[in-house]
C-alpha positions in Angstrom: 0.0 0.0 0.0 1.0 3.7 -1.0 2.3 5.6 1.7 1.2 9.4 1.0 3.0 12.3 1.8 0.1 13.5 3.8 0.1 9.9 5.8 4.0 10.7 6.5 3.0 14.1 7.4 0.5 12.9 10.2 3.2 10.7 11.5 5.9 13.3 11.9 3.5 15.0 14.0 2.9 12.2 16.0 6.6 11.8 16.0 7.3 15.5 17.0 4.6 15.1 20.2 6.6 11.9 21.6 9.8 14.1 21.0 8.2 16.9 23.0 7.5 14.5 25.4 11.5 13.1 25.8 12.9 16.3 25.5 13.3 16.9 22.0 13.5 19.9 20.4 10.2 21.5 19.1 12.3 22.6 16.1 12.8 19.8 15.2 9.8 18.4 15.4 8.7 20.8 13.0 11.2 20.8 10.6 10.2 17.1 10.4 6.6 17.8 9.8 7.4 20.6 7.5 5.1 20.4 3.7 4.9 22.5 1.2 1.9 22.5 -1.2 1.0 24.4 -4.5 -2.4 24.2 -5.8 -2.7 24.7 -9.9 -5.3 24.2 -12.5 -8.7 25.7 -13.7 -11.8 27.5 -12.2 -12.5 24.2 -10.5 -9.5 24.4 -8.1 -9.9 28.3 -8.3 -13.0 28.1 -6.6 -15.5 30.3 -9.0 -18.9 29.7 -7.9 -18.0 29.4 -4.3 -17.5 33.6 -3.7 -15.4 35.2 -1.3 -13.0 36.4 -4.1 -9.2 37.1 -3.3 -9.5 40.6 -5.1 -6.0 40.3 -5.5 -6.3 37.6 -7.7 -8.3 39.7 -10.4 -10.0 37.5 -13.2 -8.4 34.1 -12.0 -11.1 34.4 -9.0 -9.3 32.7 -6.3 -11.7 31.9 -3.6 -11.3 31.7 0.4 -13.8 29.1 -0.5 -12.2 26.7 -2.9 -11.0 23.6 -1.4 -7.3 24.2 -1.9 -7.3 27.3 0.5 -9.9 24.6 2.9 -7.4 22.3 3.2 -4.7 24.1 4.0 -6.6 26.1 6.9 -7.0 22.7 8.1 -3.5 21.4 8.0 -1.6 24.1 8.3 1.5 23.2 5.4 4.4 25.2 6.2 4.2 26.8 2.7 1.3 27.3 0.0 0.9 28.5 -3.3 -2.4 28.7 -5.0 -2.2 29.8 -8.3 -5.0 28.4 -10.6 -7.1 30.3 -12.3 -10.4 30.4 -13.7 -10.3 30.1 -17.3 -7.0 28.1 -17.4 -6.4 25.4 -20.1 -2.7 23.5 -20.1 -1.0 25.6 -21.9 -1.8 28.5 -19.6 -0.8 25.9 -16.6 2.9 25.3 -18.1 3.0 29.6 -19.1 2.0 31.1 -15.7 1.4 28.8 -12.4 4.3 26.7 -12.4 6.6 29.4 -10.5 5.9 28.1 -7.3 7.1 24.5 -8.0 10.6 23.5 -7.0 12.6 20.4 -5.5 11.5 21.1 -1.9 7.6 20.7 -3.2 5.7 18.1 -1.5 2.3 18.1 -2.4 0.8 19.2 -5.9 -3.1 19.2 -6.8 -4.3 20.1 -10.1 -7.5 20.3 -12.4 -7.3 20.9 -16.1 -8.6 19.7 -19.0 -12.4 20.7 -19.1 -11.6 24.5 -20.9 -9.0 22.6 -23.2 -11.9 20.4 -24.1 -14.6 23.3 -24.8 -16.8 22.5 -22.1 -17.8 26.3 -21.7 -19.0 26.2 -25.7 -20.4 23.0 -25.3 -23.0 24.0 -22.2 -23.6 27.2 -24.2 -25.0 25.4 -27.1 -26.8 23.0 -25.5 -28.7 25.6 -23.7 -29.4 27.4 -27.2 -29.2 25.2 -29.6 -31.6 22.3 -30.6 -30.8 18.8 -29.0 -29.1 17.6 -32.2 -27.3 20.2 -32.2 -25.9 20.3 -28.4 -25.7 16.5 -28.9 -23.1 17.0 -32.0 -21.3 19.1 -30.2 -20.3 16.7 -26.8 -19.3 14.4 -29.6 -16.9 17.0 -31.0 -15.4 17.6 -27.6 -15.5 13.9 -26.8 -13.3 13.7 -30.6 -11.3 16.2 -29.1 -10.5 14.7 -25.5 -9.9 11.6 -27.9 -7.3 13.5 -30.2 -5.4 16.1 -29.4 -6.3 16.7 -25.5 -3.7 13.3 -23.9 -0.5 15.2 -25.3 -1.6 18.3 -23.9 -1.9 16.8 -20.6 1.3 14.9 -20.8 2.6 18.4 -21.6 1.6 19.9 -17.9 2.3 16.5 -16.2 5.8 16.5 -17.5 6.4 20.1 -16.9 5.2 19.5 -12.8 7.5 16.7 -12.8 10.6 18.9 -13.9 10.0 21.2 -11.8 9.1 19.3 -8.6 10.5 15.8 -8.8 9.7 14.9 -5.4 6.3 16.2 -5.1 3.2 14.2 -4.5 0.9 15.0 -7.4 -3.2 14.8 -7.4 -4.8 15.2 -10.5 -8.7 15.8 -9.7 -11.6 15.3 -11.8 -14.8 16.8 -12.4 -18.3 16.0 -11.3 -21.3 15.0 -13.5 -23.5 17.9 -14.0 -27.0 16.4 -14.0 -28.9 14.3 -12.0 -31.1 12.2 -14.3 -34.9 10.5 -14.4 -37.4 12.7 -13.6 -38.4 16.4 -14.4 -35.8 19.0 -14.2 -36.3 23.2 -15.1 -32.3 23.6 -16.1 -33.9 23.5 -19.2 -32.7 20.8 -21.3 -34.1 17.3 -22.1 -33.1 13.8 -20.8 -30.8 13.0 -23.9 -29.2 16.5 -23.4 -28.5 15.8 -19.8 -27.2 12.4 -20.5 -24.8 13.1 -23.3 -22.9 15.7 -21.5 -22.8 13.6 -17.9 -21.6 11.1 -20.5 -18.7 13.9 -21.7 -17.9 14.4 -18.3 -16.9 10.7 -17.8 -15.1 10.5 -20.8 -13.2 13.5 -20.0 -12.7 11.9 -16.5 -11.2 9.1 -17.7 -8.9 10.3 -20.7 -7.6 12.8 -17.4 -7.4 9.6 -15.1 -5.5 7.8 -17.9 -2.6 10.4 -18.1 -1.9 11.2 -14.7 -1.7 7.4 -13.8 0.8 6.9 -16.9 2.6 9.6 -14.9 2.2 8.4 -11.6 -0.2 10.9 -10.4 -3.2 9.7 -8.3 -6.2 10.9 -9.9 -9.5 11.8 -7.7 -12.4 11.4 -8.6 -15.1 13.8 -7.6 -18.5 11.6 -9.1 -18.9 9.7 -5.9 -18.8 12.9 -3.5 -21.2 14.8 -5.9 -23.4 12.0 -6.3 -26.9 13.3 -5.3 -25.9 16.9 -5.1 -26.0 17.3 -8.9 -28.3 20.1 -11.2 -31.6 18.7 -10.6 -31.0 16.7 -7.5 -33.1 19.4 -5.2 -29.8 19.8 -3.1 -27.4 21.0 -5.5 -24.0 21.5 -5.3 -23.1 22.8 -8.7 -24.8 26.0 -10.4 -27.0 25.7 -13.1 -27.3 28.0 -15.7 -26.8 32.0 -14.1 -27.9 34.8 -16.9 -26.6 37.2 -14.9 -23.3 35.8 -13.9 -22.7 33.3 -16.6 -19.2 32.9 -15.6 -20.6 31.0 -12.1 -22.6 28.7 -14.4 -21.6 24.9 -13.7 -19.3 25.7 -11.6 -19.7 24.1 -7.6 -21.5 26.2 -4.7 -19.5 26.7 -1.7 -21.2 23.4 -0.3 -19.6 21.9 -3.7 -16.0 22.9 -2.8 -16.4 21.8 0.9 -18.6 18.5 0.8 -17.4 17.4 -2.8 -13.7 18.7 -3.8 -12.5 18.8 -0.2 -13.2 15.1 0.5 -11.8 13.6 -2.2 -8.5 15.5 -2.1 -8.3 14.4 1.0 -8.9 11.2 0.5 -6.5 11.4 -2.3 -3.6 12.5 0.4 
């Protein structure tokens, strides 16, 4: 069995109390449990949708809410960088969030993949367009994820690796959107709903594919969104928002904490 970095981490501090206890140093203690994280990726690690905007962080929207910033109120690394950003695709991962990265890096999580993919144009048109039409184009995303979206990925994954050798890396996934069966008002038909909970899987597990050729662990989200999806009655993901279209499909606060939380730390 895998021992993680965070499982390590939880036994220096164990380690550091029986120190205390003999006399040991509480330096050294601490230099024993010390970890340093750097959250990258998209608007899903970013936090949009969950509010409580770092205005610093302009149009990458960082949130007090995301799950990134959650965990590490709760652990307490001795270092943290959070620099995804909403709107990211790879290329912007291996351009601008990689500064943080070094040897000394111990812990790494990371969405990406879903703007790469289109996923913004796809829920447009199917919320526009016909059902033909928003069927044709998960299909040309799915082609896409299919194609051209496994080098792009390697790209990042490669690039994290250079940078941070060391570093345990989590690649997380993204939820389904819709909860199916039954009446819904988001608006769009059963086979609608279907074919893009059906994009979402694939995309899931083209992303799963790459970081485990890597040696990433990959997260899944489905099973801690399961029941909290767009038509569920206790949603944890916006549906579409006219007047702030950019929150649209993106998780509620309760998304970040109860769904994106859990499974990074159950990744850890």
């Amino acid at each position: 069995m895998r021992l993680s970095r965070f499982t390590a981490l939880s036994s220096s501090l164990l380690l550091g109390a029986v120190l205390a206890l003999t006399g040991a140093s509480a330096a050294q203690a601490a230099e024993t449990a010390a970890l340093d994280y750097v959250a990258l990726g998209d608007s899903y690690s970013s936090g949009v949708g969950s509010g409580s905007y770092d205005s610093a962080s302009g149009d990458c929207k960082r949130s007090t809410k995301a799950f990134p910033v959650l965990w590490k109120n709760a652990n307490a690394p001795s270092s943290f960088a959070f620099t995804a950003c909403s709107g990211a695709r790879t290329g912007d991962v291996t351009a601008n969030q990689l500064a943080p990265l070094s040897a000394a890096t111990d812990l790494v999580s990371i969405t990406i993949g879903g703007n790469d993919a289109g996923f913004a144009d796809v829920m447009t048109t199917c919320v526009l367009e016909s059902e033909a039409t928003c069927i044709s184009r998960v299909n040309q995303a799915k082609a896409y994820v299919d194609s051209t979206l496994p080098g792009k990925l390697d790209a990042v994954y490669t690039a994290i690796r250079n940078k941070a050798p060391a570093a345990e890396v989590v690649v997380l996934g993204y939820p389904r959107f819709y909860k199916l069966g039954g009446s819904c008002i988001a608006g769009l038909g059963e086979n609608e709903r279907s074919a893009i909970n059906g994009a979402s899987d694939h995309l899931n597990a083209a992303v799963a594919k790459r970081a485990a050729d890597h040696g990433y662990t990959f997260a899944s989200v489905v099973p801690s969104f399961t029941g909290h999806e767009i038509c569920s009655g206790s949603a944890w993901l916006h549906s579409v928002n006219w007047l702030n279209i950019g929150e649209s499909y993106h998780p509620t606060a309760a998304g970040q904490s109860g769904g994106y939380l859990p499974s990074f730390n159950g990744a850890v």
